[in-house]
C-alpha positions in Angstrom: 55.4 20.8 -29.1 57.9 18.9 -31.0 56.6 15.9 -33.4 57.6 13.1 -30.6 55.8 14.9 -27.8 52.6 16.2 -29.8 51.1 11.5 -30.1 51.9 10.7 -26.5 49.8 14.3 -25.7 47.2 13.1 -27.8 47.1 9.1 -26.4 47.2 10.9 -22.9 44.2 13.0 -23.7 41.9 10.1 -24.9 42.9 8.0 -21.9 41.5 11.1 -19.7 38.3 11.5 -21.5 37.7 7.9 -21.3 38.0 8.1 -18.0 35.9 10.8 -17.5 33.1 9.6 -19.0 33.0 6.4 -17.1 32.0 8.1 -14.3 28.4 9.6 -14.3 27.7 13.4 -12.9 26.3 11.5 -9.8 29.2 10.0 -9.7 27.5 6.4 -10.2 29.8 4.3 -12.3 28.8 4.6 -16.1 29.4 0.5 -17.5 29.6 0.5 -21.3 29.2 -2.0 -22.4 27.4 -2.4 -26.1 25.5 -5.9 -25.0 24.8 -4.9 -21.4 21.4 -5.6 -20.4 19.1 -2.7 -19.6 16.3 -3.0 -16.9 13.5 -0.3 -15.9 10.5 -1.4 -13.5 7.0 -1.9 -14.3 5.9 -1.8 -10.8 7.3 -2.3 -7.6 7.5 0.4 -5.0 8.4 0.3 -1.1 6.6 0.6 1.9 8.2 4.4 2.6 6.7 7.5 3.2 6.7 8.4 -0.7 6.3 5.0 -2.1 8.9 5.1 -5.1 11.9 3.7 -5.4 14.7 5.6 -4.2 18.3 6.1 -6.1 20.6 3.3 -4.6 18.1 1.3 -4.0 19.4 -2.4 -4.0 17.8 -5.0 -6.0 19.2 -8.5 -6.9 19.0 -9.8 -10.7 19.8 -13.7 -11.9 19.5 -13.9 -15.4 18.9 -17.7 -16.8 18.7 -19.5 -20.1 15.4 -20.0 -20.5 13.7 -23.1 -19.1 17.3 -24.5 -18.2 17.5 -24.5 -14.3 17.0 -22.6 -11.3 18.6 -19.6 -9.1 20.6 -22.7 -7.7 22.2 -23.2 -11.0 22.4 -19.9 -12.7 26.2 -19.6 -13.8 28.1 -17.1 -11.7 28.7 -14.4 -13.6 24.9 -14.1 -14.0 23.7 -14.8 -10.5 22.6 -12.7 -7.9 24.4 -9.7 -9.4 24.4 -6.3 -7.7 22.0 -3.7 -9.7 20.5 0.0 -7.6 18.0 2.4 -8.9 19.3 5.6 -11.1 16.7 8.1 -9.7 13.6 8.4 -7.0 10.8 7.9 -9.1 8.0 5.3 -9.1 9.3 3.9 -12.5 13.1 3.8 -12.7 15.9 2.2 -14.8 18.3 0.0 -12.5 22.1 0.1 -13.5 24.9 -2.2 -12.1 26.8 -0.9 -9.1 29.9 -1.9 -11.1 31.4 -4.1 -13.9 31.8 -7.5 -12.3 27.8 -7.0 -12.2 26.9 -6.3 -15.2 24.7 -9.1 -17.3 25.2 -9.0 -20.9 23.3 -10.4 -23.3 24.7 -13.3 -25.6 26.9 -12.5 -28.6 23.9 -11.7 -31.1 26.0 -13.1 -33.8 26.2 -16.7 -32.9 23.0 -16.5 -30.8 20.7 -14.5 -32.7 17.7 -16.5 -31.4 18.4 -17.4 -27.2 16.0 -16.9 -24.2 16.4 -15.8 -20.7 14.6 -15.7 -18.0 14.9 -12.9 -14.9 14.4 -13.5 -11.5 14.7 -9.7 -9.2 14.1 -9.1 -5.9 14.5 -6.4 -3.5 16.4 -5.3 -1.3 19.6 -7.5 -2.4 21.9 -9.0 0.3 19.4 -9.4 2.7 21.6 -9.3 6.0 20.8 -11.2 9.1 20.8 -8.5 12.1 20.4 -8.9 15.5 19.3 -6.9 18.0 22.5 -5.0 18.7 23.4 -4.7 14.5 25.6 -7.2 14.1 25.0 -9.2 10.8 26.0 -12.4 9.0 25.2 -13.1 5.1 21.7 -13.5 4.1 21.3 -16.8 2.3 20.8 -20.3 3.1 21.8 -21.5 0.3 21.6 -20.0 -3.2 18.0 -20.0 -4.1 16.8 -19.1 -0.2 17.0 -15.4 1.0 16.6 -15.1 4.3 13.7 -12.5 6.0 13.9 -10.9 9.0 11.2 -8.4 9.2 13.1 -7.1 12.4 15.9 -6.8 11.1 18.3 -3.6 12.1 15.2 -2.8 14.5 17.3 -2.9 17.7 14.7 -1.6 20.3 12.7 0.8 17.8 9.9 0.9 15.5 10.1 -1.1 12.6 11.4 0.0 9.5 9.1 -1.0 6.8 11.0 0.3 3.8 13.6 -2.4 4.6 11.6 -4.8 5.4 8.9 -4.8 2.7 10.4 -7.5 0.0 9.5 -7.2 -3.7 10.3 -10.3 -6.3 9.2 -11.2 -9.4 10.0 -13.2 -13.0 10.2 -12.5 -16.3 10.6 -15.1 -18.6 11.3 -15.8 -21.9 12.7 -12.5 -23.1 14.6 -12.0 -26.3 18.1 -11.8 -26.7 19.4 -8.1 -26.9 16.2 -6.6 -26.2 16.4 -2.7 -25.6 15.1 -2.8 -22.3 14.0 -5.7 -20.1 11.0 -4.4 -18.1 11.2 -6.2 -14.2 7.8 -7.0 -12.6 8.0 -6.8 -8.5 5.3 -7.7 -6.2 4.8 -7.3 -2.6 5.7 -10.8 -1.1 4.6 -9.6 2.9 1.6 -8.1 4.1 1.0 -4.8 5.3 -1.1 -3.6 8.7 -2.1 -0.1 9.3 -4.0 1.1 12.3 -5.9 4.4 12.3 -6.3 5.4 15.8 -9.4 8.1 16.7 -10.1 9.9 20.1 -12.7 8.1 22.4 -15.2 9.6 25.0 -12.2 8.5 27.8 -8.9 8.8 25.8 -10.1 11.7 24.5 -7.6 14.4 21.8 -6.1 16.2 25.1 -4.8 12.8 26.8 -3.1 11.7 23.3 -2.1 14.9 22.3 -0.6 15.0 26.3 1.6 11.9 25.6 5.2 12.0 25.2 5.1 9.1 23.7 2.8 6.7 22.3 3.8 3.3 20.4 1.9 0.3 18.9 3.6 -3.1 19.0 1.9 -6.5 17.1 2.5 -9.8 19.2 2.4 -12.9 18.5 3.0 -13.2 15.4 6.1 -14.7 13.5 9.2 -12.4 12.2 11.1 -14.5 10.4 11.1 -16.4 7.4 12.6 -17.5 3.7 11.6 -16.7 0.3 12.0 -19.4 -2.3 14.1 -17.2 -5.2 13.1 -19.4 -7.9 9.1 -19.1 -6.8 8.6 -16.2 -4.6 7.0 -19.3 -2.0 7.5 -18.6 1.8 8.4 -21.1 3.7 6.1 -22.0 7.5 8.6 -21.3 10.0 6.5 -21.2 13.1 7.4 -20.3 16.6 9.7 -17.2 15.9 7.6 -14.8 17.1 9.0 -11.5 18.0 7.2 -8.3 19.2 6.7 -6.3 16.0 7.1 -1.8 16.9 5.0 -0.5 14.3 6.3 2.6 12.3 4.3 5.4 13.8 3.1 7.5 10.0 1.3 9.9 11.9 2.5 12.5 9.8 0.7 11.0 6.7 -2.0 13.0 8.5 -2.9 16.2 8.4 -1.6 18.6 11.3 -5.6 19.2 11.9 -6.2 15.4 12.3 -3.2 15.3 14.5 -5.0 17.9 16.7 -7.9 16.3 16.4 -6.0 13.2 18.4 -5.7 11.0 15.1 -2.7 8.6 15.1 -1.4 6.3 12.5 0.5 3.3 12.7 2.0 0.7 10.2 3.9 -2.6 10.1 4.8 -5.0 6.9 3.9 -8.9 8.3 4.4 -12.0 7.5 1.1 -13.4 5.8 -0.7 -15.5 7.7 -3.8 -17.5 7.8 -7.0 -16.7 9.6 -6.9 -20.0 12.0 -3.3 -18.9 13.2 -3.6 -15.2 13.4 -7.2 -15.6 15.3 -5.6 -17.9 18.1 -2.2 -15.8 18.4 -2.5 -12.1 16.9 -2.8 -9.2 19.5 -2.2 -5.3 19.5 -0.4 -3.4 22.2 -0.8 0.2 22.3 1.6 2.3 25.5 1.0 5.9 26.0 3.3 7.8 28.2 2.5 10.7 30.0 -0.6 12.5 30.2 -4.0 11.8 32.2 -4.2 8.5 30.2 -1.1 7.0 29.8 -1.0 3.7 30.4 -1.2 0.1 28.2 -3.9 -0.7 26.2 -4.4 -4.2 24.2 -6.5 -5.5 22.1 -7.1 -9.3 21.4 -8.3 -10.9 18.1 -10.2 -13.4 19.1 -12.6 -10.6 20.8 -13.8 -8.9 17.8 -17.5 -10.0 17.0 -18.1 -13.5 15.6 -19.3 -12.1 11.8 -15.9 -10.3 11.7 -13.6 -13.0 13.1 -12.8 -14.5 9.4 -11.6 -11.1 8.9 -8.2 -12.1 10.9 -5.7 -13.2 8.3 -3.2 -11.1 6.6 -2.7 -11.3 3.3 -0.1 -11.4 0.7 0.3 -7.9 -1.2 -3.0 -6.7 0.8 -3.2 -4.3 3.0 -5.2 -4.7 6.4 -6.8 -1.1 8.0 -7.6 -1.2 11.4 -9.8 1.5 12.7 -9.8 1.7 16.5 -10.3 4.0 19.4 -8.6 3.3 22.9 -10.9 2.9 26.3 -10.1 3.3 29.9 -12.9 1.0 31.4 -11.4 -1.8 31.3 -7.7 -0.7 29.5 -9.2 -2.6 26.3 -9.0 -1.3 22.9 -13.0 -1.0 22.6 -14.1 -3.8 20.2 -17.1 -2.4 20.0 -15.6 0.6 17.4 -12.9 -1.5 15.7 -13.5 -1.4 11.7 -11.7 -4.3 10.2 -11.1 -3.5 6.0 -9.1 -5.5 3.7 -7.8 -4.1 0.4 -5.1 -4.2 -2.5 -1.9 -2.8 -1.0 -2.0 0.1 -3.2 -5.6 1.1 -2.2 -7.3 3.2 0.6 -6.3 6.3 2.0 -3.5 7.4 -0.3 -1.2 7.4 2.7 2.6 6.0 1.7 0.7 6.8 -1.8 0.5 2.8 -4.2 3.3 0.6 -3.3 1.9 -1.7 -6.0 0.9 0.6 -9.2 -2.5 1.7 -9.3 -4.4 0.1 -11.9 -5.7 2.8 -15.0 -9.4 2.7 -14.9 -9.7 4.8 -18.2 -8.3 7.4 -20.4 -9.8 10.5 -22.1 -7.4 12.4 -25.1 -8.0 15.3 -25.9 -6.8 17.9 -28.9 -3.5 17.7 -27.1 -3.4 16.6 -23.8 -4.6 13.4 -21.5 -6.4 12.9 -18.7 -5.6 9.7 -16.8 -8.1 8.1 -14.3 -7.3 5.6 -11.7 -8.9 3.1 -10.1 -8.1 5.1 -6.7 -9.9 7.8 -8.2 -7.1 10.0 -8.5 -6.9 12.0 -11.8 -3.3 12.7 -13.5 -3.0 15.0 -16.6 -0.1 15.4 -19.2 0.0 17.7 -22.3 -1.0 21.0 -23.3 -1.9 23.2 -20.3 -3.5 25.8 -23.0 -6.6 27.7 -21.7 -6.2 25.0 -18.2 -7.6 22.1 -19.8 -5.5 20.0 -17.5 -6.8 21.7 -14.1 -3.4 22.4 -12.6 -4.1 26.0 -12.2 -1.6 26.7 -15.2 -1.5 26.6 -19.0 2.1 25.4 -18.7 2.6 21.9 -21.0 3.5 18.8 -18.7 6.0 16.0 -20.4 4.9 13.5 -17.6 1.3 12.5 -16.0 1.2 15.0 -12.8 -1.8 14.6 -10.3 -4.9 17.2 -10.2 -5.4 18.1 -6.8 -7.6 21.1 -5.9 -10.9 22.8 -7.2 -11.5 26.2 -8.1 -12.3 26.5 -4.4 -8.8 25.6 -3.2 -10.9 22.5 -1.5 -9.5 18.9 -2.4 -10.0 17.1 -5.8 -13.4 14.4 -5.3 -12.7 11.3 -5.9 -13.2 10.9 -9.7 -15.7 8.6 -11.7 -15.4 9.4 -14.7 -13.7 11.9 -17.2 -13.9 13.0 -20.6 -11.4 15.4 -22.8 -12.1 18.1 -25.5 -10.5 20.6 -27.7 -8.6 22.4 -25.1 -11.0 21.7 -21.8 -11.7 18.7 -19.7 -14.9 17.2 -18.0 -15.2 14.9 -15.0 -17.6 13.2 -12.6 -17.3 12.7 -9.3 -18.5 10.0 -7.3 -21.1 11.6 -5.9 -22.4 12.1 -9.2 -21.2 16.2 -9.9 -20.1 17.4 -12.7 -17.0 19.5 -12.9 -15.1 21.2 -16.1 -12.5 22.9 -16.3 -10.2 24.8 -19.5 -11.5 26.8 -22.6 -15.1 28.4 -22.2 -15.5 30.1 -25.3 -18.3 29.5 -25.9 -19.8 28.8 -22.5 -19.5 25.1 -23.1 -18.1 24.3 -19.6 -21.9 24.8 -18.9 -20.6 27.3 -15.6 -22.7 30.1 -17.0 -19.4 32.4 -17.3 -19.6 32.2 -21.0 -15.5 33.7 -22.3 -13.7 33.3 -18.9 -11.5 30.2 -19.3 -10.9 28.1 -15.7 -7.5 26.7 -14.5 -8.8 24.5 -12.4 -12.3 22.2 -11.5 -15.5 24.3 -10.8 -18.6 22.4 -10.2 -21.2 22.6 -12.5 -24.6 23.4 -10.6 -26.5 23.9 -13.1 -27.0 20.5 -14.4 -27.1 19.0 -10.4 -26.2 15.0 -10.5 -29.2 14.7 -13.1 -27.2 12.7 -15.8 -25.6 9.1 -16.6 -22.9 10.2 -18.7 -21.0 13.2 -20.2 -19.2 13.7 -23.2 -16.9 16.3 -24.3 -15.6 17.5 -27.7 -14.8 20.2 -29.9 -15.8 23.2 -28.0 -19.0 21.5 -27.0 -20.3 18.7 -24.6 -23.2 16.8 -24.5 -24.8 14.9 -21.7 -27.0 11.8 -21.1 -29.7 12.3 -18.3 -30.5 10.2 -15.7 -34.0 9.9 -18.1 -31.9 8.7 -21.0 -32.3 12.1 -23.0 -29.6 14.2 -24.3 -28.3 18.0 -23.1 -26.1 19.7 -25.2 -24.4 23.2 -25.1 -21.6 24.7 -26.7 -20.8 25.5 -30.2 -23.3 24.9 -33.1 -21.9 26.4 -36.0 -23.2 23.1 -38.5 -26.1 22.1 -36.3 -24.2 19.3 -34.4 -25.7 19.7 -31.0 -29.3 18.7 -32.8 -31.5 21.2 -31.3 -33.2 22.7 -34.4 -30.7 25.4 -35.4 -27.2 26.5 -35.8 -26.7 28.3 -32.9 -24.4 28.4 -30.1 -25.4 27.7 -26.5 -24.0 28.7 -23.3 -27.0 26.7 -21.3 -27.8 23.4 -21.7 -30.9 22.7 -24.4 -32.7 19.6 -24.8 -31.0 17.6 -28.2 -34.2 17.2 -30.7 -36.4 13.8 -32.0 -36.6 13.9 -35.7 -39.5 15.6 -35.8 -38.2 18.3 -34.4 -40.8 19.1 -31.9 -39.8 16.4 -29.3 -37.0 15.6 -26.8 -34.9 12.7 -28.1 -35.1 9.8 -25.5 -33.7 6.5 -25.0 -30.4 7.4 -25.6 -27.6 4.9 -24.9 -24.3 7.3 -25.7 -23.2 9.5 -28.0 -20.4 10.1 -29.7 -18.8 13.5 -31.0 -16.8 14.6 -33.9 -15.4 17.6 -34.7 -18.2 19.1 -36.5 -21.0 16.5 -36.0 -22.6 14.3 -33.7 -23.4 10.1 -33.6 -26.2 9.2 -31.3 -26.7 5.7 -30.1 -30.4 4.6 -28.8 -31.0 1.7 -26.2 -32.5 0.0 -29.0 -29.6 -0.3 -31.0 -30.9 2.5 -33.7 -28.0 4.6 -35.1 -28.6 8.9 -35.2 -26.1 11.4 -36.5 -26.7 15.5 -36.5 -23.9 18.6 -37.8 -22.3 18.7 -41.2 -23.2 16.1 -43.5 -20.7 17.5 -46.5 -21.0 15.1 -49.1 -23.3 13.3 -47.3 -21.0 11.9 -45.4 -23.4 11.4 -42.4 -25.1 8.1 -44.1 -28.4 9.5 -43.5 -29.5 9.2 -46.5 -30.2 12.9 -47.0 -27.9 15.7 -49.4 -29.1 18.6 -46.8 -26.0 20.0 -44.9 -26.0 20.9 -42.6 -28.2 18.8 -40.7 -29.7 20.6 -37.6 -32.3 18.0 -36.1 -31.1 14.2 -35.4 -31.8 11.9 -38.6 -31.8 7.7 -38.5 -28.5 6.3 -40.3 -29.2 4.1 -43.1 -27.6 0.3 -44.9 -28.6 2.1 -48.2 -29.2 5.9 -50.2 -32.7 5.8 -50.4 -33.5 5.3 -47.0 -35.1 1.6 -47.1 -32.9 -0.1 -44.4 -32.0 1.2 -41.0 -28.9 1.2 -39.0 -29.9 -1.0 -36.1 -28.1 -3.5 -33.9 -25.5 -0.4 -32.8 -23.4 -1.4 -29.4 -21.2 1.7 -30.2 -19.6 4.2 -32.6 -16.7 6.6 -32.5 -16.5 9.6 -35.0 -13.6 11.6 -35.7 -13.4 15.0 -38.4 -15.5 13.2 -41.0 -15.3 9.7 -40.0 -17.1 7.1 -37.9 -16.6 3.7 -37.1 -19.6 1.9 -35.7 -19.5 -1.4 -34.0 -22.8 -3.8 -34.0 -22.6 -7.2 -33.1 -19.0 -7.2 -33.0 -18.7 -6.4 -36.8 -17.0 -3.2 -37.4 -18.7 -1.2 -39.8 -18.1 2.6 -41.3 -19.1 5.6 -43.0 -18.1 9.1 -43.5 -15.0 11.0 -45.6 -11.3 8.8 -45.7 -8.9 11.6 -46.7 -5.6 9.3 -45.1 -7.2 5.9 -45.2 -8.9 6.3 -41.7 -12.2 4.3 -43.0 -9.8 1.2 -43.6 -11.6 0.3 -46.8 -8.4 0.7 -48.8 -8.9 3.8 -51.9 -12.4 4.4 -51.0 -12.6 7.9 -50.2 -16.6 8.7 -50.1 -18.8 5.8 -48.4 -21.9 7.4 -47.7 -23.7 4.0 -46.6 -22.1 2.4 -43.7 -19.5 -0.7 -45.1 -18.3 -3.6 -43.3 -14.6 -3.4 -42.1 -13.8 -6.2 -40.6 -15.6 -8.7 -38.0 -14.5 -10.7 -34.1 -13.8 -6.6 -33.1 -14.2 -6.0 -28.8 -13.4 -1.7 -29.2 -12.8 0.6 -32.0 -11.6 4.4 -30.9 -10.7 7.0 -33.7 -8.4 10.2 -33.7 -8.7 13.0 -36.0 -8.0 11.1 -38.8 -7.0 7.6 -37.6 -8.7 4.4 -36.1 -7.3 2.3 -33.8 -9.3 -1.2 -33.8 -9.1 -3.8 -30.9 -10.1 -7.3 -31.9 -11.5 -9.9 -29.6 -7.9 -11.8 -29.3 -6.3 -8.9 -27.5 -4.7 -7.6 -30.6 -4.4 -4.4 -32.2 -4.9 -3.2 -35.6 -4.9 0.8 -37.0 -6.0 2.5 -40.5 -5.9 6.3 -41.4 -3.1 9.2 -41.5 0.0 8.0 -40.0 2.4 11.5 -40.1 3.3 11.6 -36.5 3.3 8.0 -35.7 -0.4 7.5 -34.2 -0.7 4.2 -35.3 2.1 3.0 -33.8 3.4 0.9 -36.1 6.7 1.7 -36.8 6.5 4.2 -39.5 4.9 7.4 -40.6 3.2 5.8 -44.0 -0.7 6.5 -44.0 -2.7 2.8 -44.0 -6.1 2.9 -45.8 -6.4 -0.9 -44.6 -6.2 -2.3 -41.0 -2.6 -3.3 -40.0 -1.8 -5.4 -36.8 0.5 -3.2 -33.9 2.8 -5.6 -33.9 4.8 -4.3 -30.7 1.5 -5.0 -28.8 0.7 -8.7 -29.1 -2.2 -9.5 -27.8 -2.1 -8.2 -24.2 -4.4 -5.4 -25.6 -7.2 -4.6 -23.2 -8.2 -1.5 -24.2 -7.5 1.6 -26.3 -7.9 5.2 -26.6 -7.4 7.5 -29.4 -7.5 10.8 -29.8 -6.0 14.2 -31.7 -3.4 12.8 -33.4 -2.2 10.3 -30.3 -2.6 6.5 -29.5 -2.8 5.4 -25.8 -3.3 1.8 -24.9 -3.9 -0.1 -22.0 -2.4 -3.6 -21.7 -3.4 -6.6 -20.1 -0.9 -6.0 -17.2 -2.1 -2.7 -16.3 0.8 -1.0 -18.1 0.2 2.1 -20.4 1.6 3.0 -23.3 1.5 5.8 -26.1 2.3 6.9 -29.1 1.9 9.7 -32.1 2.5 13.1 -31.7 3.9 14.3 -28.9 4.9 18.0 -29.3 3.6 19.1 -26.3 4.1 16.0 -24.2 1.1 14.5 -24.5 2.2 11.1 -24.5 3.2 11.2 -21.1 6.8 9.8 -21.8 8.7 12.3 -20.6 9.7 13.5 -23.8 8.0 16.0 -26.4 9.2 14.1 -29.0 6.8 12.1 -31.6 6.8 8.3 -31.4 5.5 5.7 -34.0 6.4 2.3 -31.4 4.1 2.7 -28.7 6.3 4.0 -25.6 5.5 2.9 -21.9 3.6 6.3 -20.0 5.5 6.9 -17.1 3.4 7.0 -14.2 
């Protein structure tokens, strides 16, 4: 290559590797664009099959200066611009379906300090079909979508991923933010109908059919959204026979043999008054000893469930019903009417709005994640199967726990509680269930050494308890009597039964005295090496190692074997009373009374937030206005009564979350957090906090995926869980 030739070979090779890498492995247009907005959803899913979004999914974005107009008036190059989902997941980024749609933030230099506002919706360019496919644009104007719930129907079911519409707003967001998080709602309503075998249309004559299809009547299809609001308008009196989508194959094929059908249609909200004079079902079956029509009318259900008739914004409405030959009526007699949040019931099209968390258990490393379904999901270390998957492989992402030891289903869950490497839960009947290490027989199964992989009930105990609490290699339980079990490992006395020895069966926690069963116990609260007992009258207990004495019980004896009364003071004069809770982690609790936070115990890393003190073996005042404290092994996370969130204590993998990996040995606020706060749950050497919005977030150390972020990597910003 001679000197002329070897530069344009070189020019020529950039241009192609630019070009290459404009263009994504999916081959999805890659914009770059350094002050391109980013988006990911916070909720949002579709009335499909599976519920998540779906890559190329179409959603509509206006982005506006903050507080200075309407969709109406959005400038061009930032209105109604063209965005689809990267990936099918419930939670995914969106990305612009080329460069004329991109939004870009303001140059930061000039406008360091501007606002916008974010108005999404789905699915973008709503197109008007008609009944043979033909379409026309979908707007009215610029701030009206049009909404055809018909729409590319033609003369079959209804498809109710394309008609479900999502829209939300975000406002006031910062200029350049990393990533703007979009909030869609359900805007429609949606209507399923569970049909079950009668004595006359029995399994055979459904089963029989060759065809069998559900239609609503009466009711309107069509409709506008207000873009700037999310407001539909009343258009009455374009009613159009509505074919449900038949999602019979949500069932099981034993429930379809059974007869079971399942039917589902996304509606227009409307009131009770209207939907009561006009609403009816139509239900055809074709072929078989039965076929024939079969309707049902609203107004025939009985007078206390008449108010029941409306449908519902972002609820969903169950029908139960059963068909009847006497008179070709659905029988009103066995129609169940139930209303609920879209996302709950019977886990068919699984949440189209997120779930809401109902709590959070960490473990050494792993978390367990309940809720409000009573579904159980599990991310983290899979060691010994604490996270009931029948595995002890690590999961990066929250996957759902699905079957017992028994191969049966998963019960609904109530409550759950995390240890060092094994996990506890009640079910709503009240059972108990553990699964992971058994080392020392502390799963309370009786198979002391044999670690599970999965749930097994625990019969021994029966449904004879209030609470259960798991910790390091032991657990103890709160009877339905308000005594306290323990079992597990009692190497410094910390189950409080008199001794320092383990048990594999559960033994009844001691009264100072040590002759007695303690009783009128509230909670309890376990470290790794010693135990915090709350009473229902407010008194404070602690039991296990008492190094130092570190226990504030007024005592130099360590270990301490039988339950002793916390103290204000060394000799013993004033009690601990007044105690609503307390969390302990290695050698440190924090006790809450009267919404003072208080403390005792050993502050290696500044966990007792009291600044150098390293020894405080009288509980100290912290600070006051506190709602929730929850402590790691050597952290505390403290939420205050304003929805903010403060954290003390060792800081090398980021638990605190606030931005660094410097130790605190005084509060600091979690800035990234506000104070949208609602709850918090620490752990190990992890943070996880529930906001006010239902999100969940997560951060410290994350080498085994624990955080749930998708990522084993450690984070000191809180990071969103994906779920």
């Amino acid at each position: 290559m001679n000197k002329f030739s070897r530069p344009v070979f070189i020019v020529l090779t950039t241009i192609l590797i630019l070009l290459v890498a404009l263009v994504s492995c999916d081959s999805k247009l890659n914009v770059s664009n350094t002050n391109a907005v980013r988006f990911s959803t916070e909720i949002g899913r579709k009335v499909t099959a599976n519920s998540e979004w779906q890559a190329d999914d179409e959603v509509g974005i206006y982005m506006l200066e903050h507080g200075t107009g309407t969709a109406a008036t959005t400038a061009p190059e930032r209105a109604n611009r063209h965005y689809t989902a990267d990936m099918d997941s419930q939670a995914s980024g969106f990305s612009p379906v080329d460069n004329a749609n991109t939004l870009k933030w303001n140059d930061i230099a000039d406008n360091a300090d501007d606002t916008f506002d974010f108005i999404s919706y789905y699915p973008w360019a709503y197109l008007n079909h008609n009944e043979t496919g033909a379409g026309t644009t979908s707007f009215y104007d610029t701030d009206t979508l049009y909404i055809d719930i018909n729409r590319d129907r033609g003369t079959h079911e209804q498809d109710t991923g394309k008609a479900d519409v999502l829209w939300g707003r975000t406002d006031n967001v910062q200029n350049n933010t990393s990533t703007v998080r979009l909030k869609l709602d359900h805007m429609l309503s949606r209507l399923i109908v569970n049909i079950t075998p009668s004595t006359t249309v029995d399994a055979v004559a459904i089963n029989d059919a060759t065809a069998f299809v559900a239609t609503v009547k009466g009711l309107d299809n069509i409709t506008t959204m207000n873009l700037d609001d999310g407001s539909l308008a009343d258009v009455s009196g374009l009613a159009a026979p509505i074919a449900m989508k038949d999602i019979s194959d949500t069932l099981t094929q034993s429930e379809r043999d059974e007869g079971k059908r399942r039917f589902e249609a996304v509606l227009i909200p409307v009131g009770n008054t209207l939907a009561l004079a006009n609403v009816s079902l139509e239900f055809v079956l074709t072929g078989g000893a039965r076929a024939g029509t079969y309707t049902w009318i609203a107004n025939s259900v009985a007078t206390s469930d008449q108010g029941k008739i409306h449908f519902d914004k972002g609820k969903q409405h169950v029908y139960n019903m059963t068909l009847n030959t006497s008179d070709d009526e659905v029988a009103v007699a066995a129609i169940e009417l139930e209303i609920k949040d879209w996302d709950a019931g019977d886990g068919i099209n699984a949440p189209a709005v997120k779930v809401g968390i109902k709590s959070v258990a960490v473990g050494h490393n792993h978390m367990m994640i309940l809720k409000t379904d009573g579904t159980l999901w599990a991310t983290g270390d899979g060691q010994y199967g604490a996270l009931g998957l029948n595995s002890t492989e690590a999961k990066i992402k929250p996957v759902k726990v699905t079957t017992t030891y028994t191969g049966s289903d998963l019960p609904p869950v109530k409550a759950v509680s995390a240890g060092t490497f094994y996990t506890m839960i009640v079910d709503t009947d009240g059972k108990l269930w553990g699964t992971g290490g058994n080392e020392y027989g502390h799963l309370g199964i009786g198979d002391t050494g044999t670690n599970k992989f999965t749930f097994v009930e625990v019969t021994s105990i029966g449904t004879n308890f209030k609470s259960v609490s798991a910790g390091n290699f032991r657990m103890m339980v709160v009877t339905n009597d308000d005594e306290l079990l323990a079992i597990g490992e009692n190497s410094y006395g910390q189950l409080g039964v008199g001794d320092a020895v383990n048990k594999d069966t559960f033994t009844e926690v001691m009264a100072e005295n040590g002759v007695d069963d303690m009783t009128d116990v509230a909670s309890v609260s376990l470290g790794t090496y010693y135990t915090m007992i709350v009473r229902s009258n407010g008194d404070l207990w602690a039991v296990g190692r008492n190094e130092s004495q570190t226990l504030g019980v007024g005592s130099t004896q360590d270990p301490i074997t039988t339950p002793m009364p916390v103290w204000d003071s060394l000799d013993g004069s004033v009690k601990m009373t007044g105690v609503t809770s307390v969390s302990i982690g290695d050698f440190h609790a924090m006790i809450l009374k009267d919404g003072d936070l208080w403390t005792v115990g050993y502050s290696s890393y500044g966990q007792l937030g009291l600044g150098v003190v390293q020894y405080q073996r009288t509980p100290a005042k912290v600070m006051d206005d506190v709602k929730a404290v929850s402590t790691g092994v050597s952290h505390t996370m403290i939420l205050k009564t304003d929805g903010t969130l403060w954290a003390t204590g060792r800081n090398q993998h980021g638990q605190l979350g606030v931005g660094d990996n410097l130790n605190k040995n005084t509060p600091v606020p979690v800035t990234s957090m506000g104070n949208q706060v609602a709850a918090v749950f620490a752990g190990g050497n992890s943070t996880i906090i529930l906001k006010k919005d239902g999100t969940l977030w997560a951060t410290g150390l994350n080498n085994r995926g624990q955080l749930g972020d998708g990522t084993t990597a450690n984070k000191n910003t809180p990071v969103q869980v994906i779920l």
